[in-house]
Structures are given as structure tokens and as C-alpha cells.
C-alpha positions in Angstrom: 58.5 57.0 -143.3 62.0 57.0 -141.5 60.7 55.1 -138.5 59.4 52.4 -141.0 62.1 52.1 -143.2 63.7 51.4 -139.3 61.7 48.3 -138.9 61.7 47.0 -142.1 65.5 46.5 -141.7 65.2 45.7 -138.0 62.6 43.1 -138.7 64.5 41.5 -141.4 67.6 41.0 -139.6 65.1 39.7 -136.7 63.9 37.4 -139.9 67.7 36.2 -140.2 67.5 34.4 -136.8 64.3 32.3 -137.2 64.3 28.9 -138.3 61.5 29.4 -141.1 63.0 32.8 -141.6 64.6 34.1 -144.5 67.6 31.9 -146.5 69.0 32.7 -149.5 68.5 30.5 -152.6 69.0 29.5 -156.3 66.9 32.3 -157.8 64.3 30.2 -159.8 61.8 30.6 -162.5 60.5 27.9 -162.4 59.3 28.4 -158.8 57.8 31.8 -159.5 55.6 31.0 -162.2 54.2 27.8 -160.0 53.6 30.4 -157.2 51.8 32.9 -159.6 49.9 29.7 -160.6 49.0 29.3 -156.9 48.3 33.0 -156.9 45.8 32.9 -160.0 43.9 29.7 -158.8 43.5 31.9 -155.5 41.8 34.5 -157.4 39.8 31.7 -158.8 39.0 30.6 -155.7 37.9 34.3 -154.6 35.4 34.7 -157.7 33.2 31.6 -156.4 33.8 32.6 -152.4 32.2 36.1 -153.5 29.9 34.8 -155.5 28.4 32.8 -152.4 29.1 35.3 -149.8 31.5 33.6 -147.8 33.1 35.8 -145.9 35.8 34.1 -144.5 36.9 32.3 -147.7 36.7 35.9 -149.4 39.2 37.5 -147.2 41.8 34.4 -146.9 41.9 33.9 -150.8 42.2 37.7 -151.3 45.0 37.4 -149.0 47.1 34.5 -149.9 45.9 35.9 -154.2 48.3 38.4 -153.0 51.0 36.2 -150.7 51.4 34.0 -153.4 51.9 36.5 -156.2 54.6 38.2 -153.9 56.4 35.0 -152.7 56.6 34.5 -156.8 58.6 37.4 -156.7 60.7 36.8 -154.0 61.7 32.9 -155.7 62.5 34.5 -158.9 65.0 36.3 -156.7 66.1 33.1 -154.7 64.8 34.1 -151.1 62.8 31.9 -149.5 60.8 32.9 -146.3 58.4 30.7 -144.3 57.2 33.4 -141.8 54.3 35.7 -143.1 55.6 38.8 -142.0 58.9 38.3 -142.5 57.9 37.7 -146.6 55.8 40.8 -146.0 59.0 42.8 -144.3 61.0 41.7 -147.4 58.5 43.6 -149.9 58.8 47.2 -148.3 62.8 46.7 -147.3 64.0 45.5 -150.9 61.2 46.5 -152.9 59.1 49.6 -151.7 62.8 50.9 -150.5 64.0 50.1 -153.9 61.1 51.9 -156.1 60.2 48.7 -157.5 56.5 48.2 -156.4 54.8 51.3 -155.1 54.2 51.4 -151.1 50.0 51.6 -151.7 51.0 47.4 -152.7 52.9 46.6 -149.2 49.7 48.7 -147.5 47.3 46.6 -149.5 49.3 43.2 -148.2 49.7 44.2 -144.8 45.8 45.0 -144.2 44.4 42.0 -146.1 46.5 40.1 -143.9 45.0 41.8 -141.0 41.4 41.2 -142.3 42.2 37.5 -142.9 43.3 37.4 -139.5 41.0 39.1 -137.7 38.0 36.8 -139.7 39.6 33.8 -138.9 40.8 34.7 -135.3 38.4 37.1 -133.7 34.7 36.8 -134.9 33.6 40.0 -133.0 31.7 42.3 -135.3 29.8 41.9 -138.5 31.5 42.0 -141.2 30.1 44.5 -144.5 30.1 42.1 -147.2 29.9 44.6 -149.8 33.0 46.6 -148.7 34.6 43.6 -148.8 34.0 42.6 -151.8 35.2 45.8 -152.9 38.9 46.1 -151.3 38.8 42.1 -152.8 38.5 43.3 -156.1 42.4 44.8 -155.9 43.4 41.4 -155.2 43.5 41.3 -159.1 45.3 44.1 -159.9 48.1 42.7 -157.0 48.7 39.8 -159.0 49.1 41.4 -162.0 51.4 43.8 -161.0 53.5 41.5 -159.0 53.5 39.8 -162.2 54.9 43.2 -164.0 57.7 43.5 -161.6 59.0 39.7 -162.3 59.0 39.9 -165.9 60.2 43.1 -166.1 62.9 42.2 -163.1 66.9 41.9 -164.8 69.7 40.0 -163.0 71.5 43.1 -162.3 68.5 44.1 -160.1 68.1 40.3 -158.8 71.6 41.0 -157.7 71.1 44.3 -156.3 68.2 43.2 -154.2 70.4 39.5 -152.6 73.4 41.7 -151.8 70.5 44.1 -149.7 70.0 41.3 -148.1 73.2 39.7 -147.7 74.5 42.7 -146.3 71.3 43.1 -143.6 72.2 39.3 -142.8 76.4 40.2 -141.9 74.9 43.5 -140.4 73.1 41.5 -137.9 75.9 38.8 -137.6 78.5 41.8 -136.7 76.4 43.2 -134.1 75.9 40.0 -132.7 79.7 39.0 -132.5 
């Protein structure tokens, strides 16, 4: 766990220095309920793609299902990141570090990005379309809790979580100097 907690931080302050990196907003509402919107018609999306059997529409809307509901999070708290990995660096470093969404949730996001990648990327082996159907299905279960987390986030915790940031961002700009 140490070594990852390492490269969460390390990646973010990587994050810092990218142009579609990570910047520090306005938290708003408004854009996290139109990115849980995104996040439900992806699921919407998902039903029909598994009802047909299409393999690679199953495993990107499972995945961006879950990106979306996340990057909802992340606007209620003002942080805007344009880099996939970056956003998913930012879920364990301020909120699996923070015991505000359970680590089995950054595992879940990591691998359905790999899946989507590896479907859309390298067509090498068959695909069982039952098993992933099933690790689709938690795709539901993502949204919803990412939903959880933003209602149930307070702007003492909003605050908490910038300043983690803020202070990785002058961390980095120190080192640098």
C-alpha cells in the first residue's frame, strides 16, 4: 500500500505540469449533476450495448458510466482534469487516502479502463461476453456510490481535499525551484 500511496502523489504532482492536467476551479454543482447526467445516460447506453452483445460498446460505456460519475465528483470539488489517469490518480490520492470511497472503487476504475483499452486498442483474444457482462453490472453500483459521496460531501471536506491538492501542487513547485 505504501508504494502506492507513493505514486498516487508522485503522479499527481506529474499531473500538475501537463497542459490538460489538473487546475483548480470554482467548485460547482451545477457541473456535477450534468456529469452524473452523462454518467446515467452511459449506463443507458450500456443496457442496449449488452443487450446486443457488443462487446466493445459494453466495455467503453461501462468505463466512461464510471469516468463520468467520478469527474462529477471531482467538479463538485472544483478540480478539473483532462488526462484519464491523472482524474483516476486524483480518486485514490484525495479520496481512497482520505476514507471517502473505498479502494475496491479506484480498483474497479482502473481495470475497466484497462478492458476499454485493451478492446479498443489490441483485438488479440476473444473476449467472454458473459464475464463481461458481469463485471459491467458494478458499473451501476459506481455511479451510485459516487453519487453518495457528492451528496453526502460538506465544504469543510471540499476544503480539506483542494488544500491536499494545493499543497501537492507548491510541493512540486518547491522541488522544482
Amino acid at each position: 500500500m505504501m508504494k502506492e500511496d507513493k505514486d498516487s502523489k508522485s503522479h499527481v504532482s506529474w499531473c500538475w505540469k501537463q497542459k490538460r492536467g489538473i487546475k483548480l476551479e470554482e467548485p460547482n454543482d451545477n457541473l456535477c449533476n450534468v456529469y452524473f447526467k452523462k454518467a446515467k445516460s452511459s449506463l443507458n447506453i450500456l443496457e442496449s450495448a449488452i443487450e446486443k452483445s457488443e462487446i466493445d460498446w459494453i466495455t467503453t460505456t461501462a468505463y466512461y458510466a464510471r469516468y463520468f460519475a467520478f469527474y462529477a465528483l471531482l467538479q463538485k470539488c472544483g478540480i478539473k482534469s483532462e488526462i484519464h489517469d491523472c482524474t483516476i490518480s486524483l480518486m485514490h490520492f484525495l479520496f481512497v487516502k482520505e476514507d471517502l470511497i473505498e479502494e475496491h472503487f479506484y480498483t474497479e476504475l482502473l481495470l475497466a479502463k484497462e478492458l476499454r483499452v485493451d478492446t479498443q486498442y489490441y483485438v488479440t483474444e476473444e473476449i467472454d461476453l458473459n464475464k463481461l457482462k458481469e463485471d459491467s453490472g458494478t458499473a451501476r453500483s459506481f455511479v451510485l456510490r459516487m453519487e453518495e459521496v457528492a451528496e453526502a460531501l460538506t465544504e469543510k471536506q471540499v476544503k480539506i481535499i483542494r488544500n491536499k491538492l494545493k499543497a501537492n501542487k507548491e510541493c512540486r513547485h518547491n522541488i522544482k525551484q
